[in-house]
C-alpha positions as semicolon CSV with decimal commas, in nm:
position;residue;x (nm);y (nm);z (nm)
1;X;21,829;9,660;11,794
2;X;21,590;9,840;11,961
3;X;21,263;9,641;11,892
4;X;21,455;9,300;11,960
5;X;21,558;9,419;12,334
6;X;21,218;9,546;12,358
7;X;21,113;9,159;12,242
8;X;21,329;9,030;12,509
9;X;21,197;9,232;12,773
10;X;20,863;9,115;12,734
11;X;20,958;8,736;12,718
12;X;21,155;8,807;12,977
13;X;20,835;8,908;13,195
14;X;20,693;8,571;13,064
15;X;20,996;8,384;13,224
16;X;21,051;8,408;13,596
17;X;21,236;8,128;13,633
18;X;21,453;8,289;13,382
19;X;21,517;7,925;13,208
20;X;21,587;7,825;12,854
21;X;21,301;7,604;12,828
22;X;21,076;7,940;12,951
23;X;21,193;8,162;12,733
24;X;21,122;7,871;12,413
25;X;20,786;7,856;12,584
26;X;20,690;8,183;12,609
27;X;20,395;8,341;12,424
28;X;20,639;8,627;12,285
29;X;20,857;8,415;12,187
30;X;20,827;8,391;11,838
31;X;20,816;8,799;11,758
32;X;21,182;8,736;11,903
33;X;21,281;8,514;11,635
34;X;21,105;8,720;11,379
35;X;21,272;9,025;11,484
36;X;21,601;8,899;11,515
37;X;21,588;8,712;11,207
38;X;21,489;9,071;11,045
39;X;21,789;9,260;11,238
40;X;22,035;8,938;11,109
41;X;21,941;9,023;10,727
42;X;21,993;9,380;10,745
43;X;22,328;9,311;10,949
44;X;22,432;9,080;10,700
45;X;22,322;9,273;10,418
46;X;22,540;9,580;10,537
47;X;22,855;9,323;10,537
48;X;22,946;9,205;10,238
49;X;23,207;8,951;10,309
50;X;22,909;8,776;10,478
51;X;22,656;8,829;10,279
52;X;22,904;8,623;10,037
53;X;22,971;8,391;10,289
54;X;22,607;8,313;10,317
55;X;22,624;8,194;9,946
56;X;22,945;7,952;9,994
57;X;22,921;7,555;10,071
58;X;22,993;7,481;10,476
């Protein structure tokens, strides 16, 4: 949790207008995605009624 907020900050810095379309923009933003796509696998991985949901049809 910690490394994604400190992700966020720094796009954050990269988005004054403080916009969607900023924030996609941003330089930083793809260490956000990586790092919350990391913190969402070890979240789901700790769960595991999700971690089975993951696995059923939608």
């Amino acid at each position: 949790m910690r490394e994604l907020g400190i992700a966020l900050n720094a796009v954050a810095t990269e988005a004054p207008q403080d916009t969607d379309a900023e924030y996609l923009r941003a330089p930083s933003w793809p260490k956000v995605v990586a790092v919350a796509g990391r913190l969402a696998q070890v979240m789901v991985g700790n769960d595991p009624k999700e971690l089975a949901a993951m696995h059923e049809p939608i």
